[in-house]
N, C-alpha and C positions, 0 to 999 in steps of 0.2 A: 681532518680537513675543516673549513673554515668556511659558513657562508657569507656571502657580499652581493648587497646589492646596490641596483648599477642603473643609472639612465645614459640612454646612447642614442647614436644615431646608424641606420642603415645605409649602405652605399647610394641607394636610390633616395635617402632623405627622411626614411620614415621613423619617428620615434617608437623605442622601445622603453619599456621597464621590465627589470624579471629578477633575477639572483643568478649566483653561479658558485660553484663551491668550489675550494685550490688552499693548496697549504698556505697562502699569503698574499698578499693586495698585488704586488706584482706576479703572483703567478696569476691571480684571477685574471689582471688586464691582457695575460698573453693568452688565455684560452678565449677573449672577448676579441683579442685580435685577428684569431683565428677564425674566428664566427662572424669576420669582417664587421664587428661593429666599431663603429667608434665611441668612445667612453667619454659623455661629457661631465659623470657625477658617480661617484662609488666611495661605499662605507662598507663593513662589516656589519652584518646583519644581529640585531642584537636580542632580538624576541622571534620566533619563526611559531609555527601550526605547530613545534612541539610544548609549548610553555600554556599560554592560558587558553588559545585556541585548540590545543588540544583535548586542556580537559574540556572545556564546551561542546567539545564532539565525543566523546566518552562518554558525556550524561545526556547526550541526545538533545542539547540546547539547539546545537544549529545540526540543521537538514539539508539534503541535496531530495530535490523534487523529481521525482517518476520521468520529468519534459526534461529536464535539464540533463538525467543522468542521457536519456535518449538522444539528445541533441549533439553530445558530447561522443558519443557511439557512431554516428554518423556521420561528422565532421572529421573524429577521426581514422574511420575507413576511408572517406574520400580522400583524404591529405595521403594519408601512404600509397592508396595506387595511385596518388598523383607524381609516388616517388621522392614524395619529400620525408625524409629523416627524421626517427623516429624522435629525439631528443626535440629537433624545432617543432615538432608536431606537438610536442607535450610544452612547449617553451609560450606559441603560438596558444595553443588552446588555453594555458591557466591566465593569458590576459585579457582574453574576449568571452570567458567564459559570463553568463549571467550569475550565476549564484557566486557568493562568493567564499562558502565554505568550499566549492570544489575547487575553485583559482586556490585556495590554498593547498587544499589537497595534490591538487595535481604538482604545484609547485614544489612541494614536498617529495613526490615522486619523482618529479626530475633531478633532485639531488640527488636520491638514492643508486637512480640509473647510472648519472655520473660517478659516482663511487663504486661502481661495477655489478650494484645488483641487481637482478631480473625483472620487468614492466609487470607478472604476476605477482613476484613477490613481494614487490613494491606496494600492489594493489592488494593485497593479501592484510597487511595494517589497516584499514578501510572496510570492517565488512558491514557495518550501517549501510557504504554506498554500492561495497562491491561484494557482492554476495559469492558464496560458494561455484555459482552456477558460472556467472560473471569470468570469474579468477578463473575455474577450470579450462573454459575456451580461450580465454587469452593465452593459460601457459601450452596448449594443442596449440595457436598460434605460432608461439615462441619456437617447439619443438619442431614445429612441419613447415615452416619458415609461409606459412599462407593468412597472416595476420591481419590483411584488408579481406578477405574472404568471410574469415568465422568473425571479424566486425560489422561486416555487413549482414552476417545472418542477428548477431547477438540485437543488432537495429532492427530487426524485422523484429525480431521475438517481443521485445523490449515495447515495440512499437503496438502490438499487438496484445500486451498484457494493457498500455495503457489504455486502448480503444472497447476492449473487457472491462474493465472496471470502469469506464466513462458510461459504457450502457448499461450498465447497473444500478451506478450513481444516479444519472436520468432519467430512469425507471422507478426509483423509490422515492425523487426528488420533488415531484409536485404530490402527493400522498402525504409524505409525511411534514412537508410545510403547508400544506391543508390542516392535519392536524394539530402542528405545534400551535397553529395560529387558532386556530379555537377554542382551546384549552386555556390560553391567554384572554382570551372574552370571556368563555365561563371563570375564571379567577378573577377580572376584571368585573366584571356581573357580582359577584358573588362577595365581592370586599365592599364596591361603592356603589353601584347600583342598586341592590336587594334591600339595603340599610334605611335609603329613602323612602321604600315604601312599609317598613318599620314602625314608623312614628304613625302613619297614617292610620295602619292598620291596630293598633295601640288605642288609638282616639275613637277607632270605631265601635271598640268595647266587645264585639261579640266571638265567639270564639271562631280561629282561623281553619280552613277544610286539614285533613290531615298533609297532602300533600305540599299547601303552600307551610305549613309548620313544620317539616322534614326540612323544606329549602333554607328557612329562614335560621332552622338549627342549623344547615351546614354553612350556613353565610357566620355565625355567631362564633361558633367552631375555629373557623380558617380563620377569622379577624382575630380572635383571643390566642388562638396557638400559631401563628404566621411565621416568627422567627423561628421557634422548636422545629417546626416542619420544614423549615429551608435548610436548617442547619442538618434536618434527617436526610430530607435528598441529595445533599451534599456528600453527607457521609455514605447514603446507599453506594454513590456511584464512583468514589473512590475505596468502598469495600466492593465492588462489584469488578473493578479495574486490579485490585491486589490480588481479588481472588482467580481472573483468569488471566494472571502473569504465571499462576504457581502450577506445577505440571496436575496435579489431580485435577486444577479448577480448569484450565483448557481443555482437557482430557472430558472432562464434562458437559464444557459447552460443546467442542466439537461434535460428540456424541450425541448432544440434544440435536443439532442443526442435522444430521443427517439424519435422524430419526421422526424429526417434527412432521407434523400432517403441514401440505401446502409448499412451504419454504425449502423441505429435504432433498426433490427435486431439483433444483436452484444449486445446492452445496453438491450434492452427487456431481452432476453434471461438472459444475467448476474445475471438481478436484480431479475430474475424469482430463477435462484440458489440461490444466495448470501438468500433472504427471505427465500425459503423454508427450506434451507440446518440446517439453523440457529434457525429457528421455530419450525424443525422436533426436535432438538435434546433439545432444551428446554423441548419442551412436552414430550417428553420420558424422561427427567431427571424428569420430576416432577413441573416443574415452573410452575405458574396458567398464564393460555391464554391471560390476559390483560398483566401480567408484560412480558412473550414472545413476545407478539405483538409488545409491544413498543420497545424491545429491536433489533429483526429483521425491523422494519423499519428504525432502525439505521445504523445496519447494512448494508442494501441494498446498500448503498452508491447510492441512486441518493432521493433527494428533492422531486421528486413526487409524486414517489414509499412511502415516508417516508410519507406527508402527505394523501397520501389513505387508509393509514396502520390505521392513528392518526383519520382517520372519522372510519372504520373499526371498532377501537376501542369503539369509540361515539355507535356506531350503537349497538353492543353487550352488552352493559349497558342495550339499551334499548328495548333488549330481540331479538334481529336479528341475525344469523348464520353470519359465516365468506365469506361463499360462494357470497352471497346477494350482499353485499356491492362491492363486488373484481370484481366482473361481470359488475356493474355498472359502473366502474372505466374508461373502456375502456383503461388499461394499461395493467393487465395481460392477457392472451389470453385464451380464450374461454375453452381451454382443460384442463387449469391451475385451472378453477375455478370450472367447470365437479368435477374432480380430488379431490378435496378440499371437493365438496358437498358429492361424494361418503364419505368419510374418516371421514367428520360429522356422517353421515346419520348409520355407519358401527362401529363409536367405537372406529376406528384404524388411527383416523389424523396424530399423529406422524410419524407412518411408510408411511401412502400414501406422504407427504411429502418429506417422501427423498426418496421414487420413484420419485417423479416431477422434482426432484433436480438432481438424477442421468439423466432422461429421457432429460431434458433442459440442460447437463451437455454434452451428448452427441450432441444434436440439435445446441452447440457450438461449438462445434469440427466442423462440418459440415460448419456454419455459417464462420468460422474462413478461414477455407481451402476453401471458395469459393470465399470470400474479398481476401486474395492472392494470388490466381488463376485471379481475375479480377486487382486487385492490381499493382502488379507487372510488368505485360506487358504495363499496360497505363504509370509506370514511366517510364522506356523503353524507350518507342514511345514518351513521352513528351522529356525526355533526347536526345534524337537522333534527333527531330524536333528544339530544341534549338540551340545545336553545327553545327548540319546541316546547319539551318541556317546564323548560324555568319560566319561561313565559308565558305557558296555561296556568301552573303553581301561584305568579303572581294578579293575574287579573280574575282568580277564582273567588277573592274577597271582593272584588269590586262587583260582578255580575250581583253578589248577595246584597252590596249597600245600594244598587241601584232598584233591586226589589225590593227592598224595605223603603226606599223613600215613596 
């Protein structure tokens, strides 16, 4: 088949543009006929999201955003219990979409559709946008014929991962642009400021207290080695980015973050949501418990969470509950795994899950708001201890020349 694309007009007036795929220019306009448009411009399409917009999505150039994929989740559960067809649905969404890596994407899927293959497997080429989790509940969709249903939940969820990570974001966002921006006055202090009182102190002849000669060596320092040093923090933080792409260096950091004093509460917690939330809603769509497992331990986003999940999994082959193995772990916590063995034991695992998920959801808010309660005053008092500092350093020579005059 052959794509072409088309501007037209709707019965009611309204302009369209989209594509369509058909063995040839006449067969496209009869399948546009049929979809009552009228054709007032059509080509074959001669570059599509396979050719260079492809690879731009293969090296992760262009992005679909967290709102956007959400937005798209819930426009398209409304549109199908509104009973409109799944193809205008997808026709419809790739040209009101806002991003416009997914107008392509999806556009892409609706060829595919047209050529007879599945809306999962479709979305299955796409895992940047459409993740394991995603794909799963679309193809339960597909299967149980309830596709505005488990849309509407994948929009809650969706909905819900981004209002977690917004209060997260929010929580570390006035702290740490407190710090960035002080650290930029002491570098700023310390290149052109410090320098001026240099010469002064030069002219005064006598020797400087130790501390203002510490400062004045670190001003001397930073201005002589300034390139070297940028060029090293550059390099730190792209070895630092190579190193936790590689499975040992993730495997590391994850492991530091749930170990850390202060912060490991914060990650416990997280991965205690992100599994449950993720597990719960699998098993209530229908998914069988090994392919949920594996796909929540994907989900959790930390490495070690993911392989306790992967023994979890071993364990249950070999005839063991879920509770068993998770208790053993010494990663989730005590109450998490209680929780889990009731929801075996009762019938009802799905729904104790997203109790655990709302209850740890909560236990984060708490966690959150006490990290910037303790947070925030120590940058403060580090910031105020810093400038404080360079500024008794500097006027320590002058309290001396004013006693000698």
């Amino acid at each position: 088949m052959t794509d072409f694309v088309y501007t037209g007009k709707t019965i009611g007036g309204q302009t369209l543009n989209g594509e369509v795929a058909a063995d040839s220019l006449k067969g496209a306009m009869s399948v546009l006929r049929t979809r009552q448009v009228h054709v007032t411009n059509i080509a074959q399409k001669t570059a599509g999201f396979e050719g260079w917009n492809r690879w731009r999505y293969d090296w992760g150039s262009q992005a679909v955003k967290t709102r956007d994929l959400l937005s798209f989740t819930q426009q398209f559960a409304t549109m199908l219990q509104a009973g409109i067809p799944l193809l205008e649905c997808l026709t419809i969404l790739s040209q009101h979409s806002e991003s416009r890596t997914l107008r392509q994407i999806l556009t892409s899927v609706r060829q595919d559709i047209e050529r007879g293959a599945g809306l999962a497997e479709s979305l299955r080429k796409y895992p940047r946008v459409f993740g394991d989790f995603y794909v799963n509940m679309i193809e339960v969709g597909e299967a149980t014929g309830m596709m505005d249903s488990l849309l509407k939940r994948l929009g809650i969820y969706i909905e819900r991962q981004v209002t977690l990570k917004g209060r997260v974001l929010s929580a570390l966002a006035y702290p740490v642009t407190l710090l960035g921006v002080a650290l930029l006055v002491l570098v700023f202090m310390l290149i052109w400021v410090v320098p001026l009182f240099d010469q002064m102190f030069t002219e005064f002849g006598e020797a400087l207290p130790w501390l203002t000669q510490v400062v004045m060596n670190v001003s001397i320092w930073i201005q002589a080695y300034m390139l070297p040093l940028s060029i090293l923090l550059f390099g730190c933080i792209l070895g630092a980015k190579q190193f936790y792409s590689t499975s040992k260096g993730r495997r590391w950091v994850d492991s530091f973050l749930l170990t850390a004093p202060l912060i490991s509460r914060l990650f416990v917690t997280s991965s205690v949501v992100q599994f449950s939330r993720t597990l719960g809603i699998l098993l209530g769509s229908g998914v069988p418990i090994l392919d949920g497992l594996l796909i929540a331990g994907k989900v959790s986003g930390n490495r070690l969470v993911e392989e306790t999940i992967d023994d979890v999994r071993l364990r249950i082959r070999e005839g063991e509950t879920i509770a068993e193995p998770l208790a053993q772990s010494a990663i989730f916590p005590p109450m998490v795994t209680h929780m889990i063995r009731v929801g075996e034991s009762t019938g009802a695992l799905d729904t104790m899950l997203e109790q655990i998920a709302d209850l740890y959801e909560q236990e984060m808010d708490r966690t959150l708001a006490m990290l910037t309660s303790l947070l925030e005053p120590a940058v403060i008092l580090l910031i105020g201890m810093g400038i404080g500092l360079m500024v008794v350093a500097m006027y320590l020579p002058l309290f001396t020349m004013g006693s000698l005059l």
